[in-house]
C-alpha positions in Angstrom: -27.4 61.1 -5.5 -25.2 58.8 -7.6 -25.7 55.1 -9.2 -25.1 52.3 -7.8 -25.7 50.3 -5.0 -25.4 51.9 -1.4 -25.6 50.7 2.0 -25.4 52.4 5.7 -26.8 51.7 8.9 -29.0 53.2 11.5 -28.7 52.5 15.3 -31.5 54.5 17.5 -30.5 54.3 21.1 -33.0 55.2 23.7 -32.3 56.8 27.4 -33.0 53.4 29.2 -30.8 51.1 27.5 -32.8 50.2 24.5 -31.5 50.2 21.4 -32.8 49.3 18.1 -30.3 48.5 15.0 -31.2 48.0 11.5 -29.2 48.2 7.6 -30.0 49.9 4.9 -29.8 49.5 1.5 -30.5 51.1 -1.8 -29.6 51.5 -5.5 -29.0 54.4 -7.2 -30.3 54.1 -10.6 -31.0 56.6 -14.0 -28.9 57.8 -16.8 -25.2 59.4 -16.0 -25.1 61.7 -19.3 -22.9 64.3 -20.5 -23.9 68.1 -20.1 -21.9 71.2 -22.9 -22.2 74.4 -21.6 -20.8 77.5 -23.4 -19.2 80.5 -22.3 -20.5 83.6 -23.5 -24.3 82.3 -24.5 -23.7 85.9 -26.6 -21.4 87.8 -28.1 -22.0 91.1 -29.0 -18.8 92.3 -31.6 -20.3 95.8 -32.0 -19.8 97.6 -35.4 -16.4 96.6 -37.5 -15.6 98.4 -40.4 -15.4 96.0 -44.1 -12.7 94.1 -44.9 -11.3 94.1 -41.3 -11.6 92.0 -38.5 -12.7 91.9 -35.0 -10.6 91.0 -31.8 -11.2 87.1 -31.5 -14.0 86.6 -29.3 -13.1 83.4 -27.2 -15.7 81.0 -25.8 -15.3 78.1 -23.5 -17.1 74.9 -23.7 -17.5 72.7 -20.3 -18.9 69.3 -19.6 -20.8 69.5 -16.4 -22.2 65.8 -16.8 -21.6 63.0 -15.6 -19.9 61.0 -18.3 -17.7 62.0 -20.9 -19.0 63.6 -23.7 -17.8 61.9 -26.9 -16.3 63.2 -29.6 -17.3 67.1 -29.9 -18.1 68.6 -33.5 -18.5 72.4 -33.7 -20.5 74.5 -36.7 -20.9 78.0 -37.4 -24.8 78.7 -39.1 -26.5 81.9 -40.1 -24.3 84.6 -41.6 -21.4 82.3 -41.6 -19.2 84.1 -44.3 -19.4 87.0 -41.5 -17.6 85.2 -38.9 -14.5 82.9 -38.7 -13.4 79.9 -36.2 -9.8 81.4 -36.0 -9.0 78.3 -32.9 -11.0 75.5 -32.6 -9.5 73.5 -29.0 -12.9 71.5 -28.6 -13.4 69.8 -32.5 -12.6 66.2 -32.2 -12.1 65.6 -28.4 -13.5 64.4 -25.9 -14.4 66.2 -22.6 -13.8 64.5 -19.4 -16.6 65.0 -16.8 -15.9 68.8 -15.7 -13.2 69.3 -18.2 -13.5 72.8 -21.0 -11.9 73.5 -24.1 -12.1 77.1 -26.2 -12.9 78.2 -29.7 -11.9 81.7 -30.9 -14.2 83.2 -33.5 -14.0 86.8 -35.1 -15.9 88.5 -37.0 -15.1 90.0 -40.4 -17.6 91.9 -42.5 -17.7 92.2 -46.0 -20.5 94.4 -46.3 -22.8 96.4 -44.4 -25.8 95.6 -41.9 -26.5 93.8 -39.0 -25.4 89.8 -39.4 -25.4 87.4 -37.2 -24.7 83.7 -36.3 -24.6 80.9 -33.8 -22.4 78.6 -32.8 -23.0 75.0 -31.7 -21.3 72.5 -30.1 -22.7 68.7 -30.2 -20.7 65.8 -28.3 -22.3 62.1 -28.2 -21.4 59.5 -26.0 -20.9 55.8 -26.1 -25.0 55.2 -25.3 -26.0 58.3 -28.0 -27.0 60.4 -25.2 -25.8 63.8 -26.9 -25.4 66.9 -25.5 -25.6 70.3 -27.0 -24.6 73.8 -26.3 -25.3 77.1 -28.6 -23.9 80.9 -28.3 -25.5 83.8 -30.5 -22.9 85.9 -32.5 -23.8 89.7 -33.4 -22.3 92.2 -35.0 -22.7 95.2 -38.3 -20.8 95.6 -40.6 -20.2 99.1 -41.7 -18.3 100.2 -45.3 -15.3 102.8 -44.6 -15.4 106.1 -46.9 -14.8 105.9 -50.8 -13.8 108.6 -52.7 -15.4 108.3 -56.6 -15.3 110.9 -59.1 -18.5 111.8 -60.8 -16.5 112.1 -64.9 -13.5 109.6 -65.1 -12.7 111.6 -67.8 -12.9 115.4 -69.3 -11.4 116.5 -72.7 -11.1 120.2 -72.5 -10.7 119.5 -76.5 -7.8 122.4 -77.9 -7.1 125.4 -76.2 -4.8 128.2 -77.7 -1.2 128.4 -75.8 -1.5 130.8 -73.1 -5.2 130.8 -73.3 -7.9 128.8 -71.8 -10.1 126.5 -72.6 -13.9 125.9 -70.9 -15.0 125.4 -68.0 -15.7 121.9 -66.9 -16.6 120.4 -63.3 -16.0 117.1 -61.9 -17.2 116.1 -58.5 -15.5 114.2 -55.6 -18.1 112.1 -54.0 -18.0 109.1 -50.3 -19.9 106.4 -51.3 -19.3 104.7 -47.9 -21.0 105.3 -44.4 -18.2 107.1 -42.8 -17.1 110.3 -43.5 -13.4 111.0 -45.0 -11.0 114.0 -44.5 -10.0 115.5 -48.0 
């Protein structure tokens, strides 16, 4: 269960005396390696408005191997104006057999839809036995309400004092997904 070599020794005694006595030994042998894991595998950020940001979402990264893990480097792909790295504990170090470090992502929309991203950790140790470990980031963006005016400008051209002039409209429009008190 481990490398190196091992020894023990067995002794069989029987009910008349007799006994029988012999050593044992062994080598463990294989690869010890380093082993990421990462803490949620998904994070779901739910709808954020534009413009605005998401509580940071915090994941933890853990070597469960055998060996240190070499120097970690962390990346952000897909959608990766959409999210952020706000902490980043893990880019850099090294992680001691059962040892964890955190990152602390948001996300922050600047437009609307579903988006989403993943984040990977990579560690290689002093034999270039890497390790790897990957979390999926989701979350929609949704625009707030806008208020637009259909004319940016009306000329009621000359009226007479105390009269009035004609009638013109203008119309107060939400451009955005969400609805807006007036």
């Amino acid at each position: 269960t481990s490398l190196g070599s091992k020894s023990a020794a067995l002794s069989v005694v029987g009910t008349s005396d007799v006994s029988a006595n012999s050593s044992l030994t062994g080598a463990g042998f294989g690869f010890a390696y380093s082993h990421l894991t990462i803490t949620p595998l998904t994070m779901l950020y739910g709808t954020v408005m534009t413009d605005e940001l998401s509580a940071a979402a915090k994941f933890t990264v853990t070597n469960d191997g055998a060996l240190k893990s070499g120097v970690l480097s962390t990346s952000l792909s897909g959608y990766v104006s959409q999210f952020n790295k706000t902490s980043d504990e893990c880019a850099g170090t090294s992680l001691e057999p059962g040892a964890s470090c955190h990152i602390y992502v948001v996300f922050a929309p600047t437009s609307s839809g579903l988006m989403s991203a993943s984040l990977t950790v990579n560690g290689f140790n002093n034999y270039n036995l890497g390790s790897s470990a990957h979390a999926s980031l989701v979350g929609t963006g949704k625009s707030s309400g806008k208020y637009f005016l259909s004319n940016s400008g009306i000329d009621f051209g000359f009226a007479p004092v105390g009269g009035t002039s004609g009638f013109k409209s203008i119309t107060l429009m939400n451009s955005g997904q969400t609805p807006t008190g007036v």
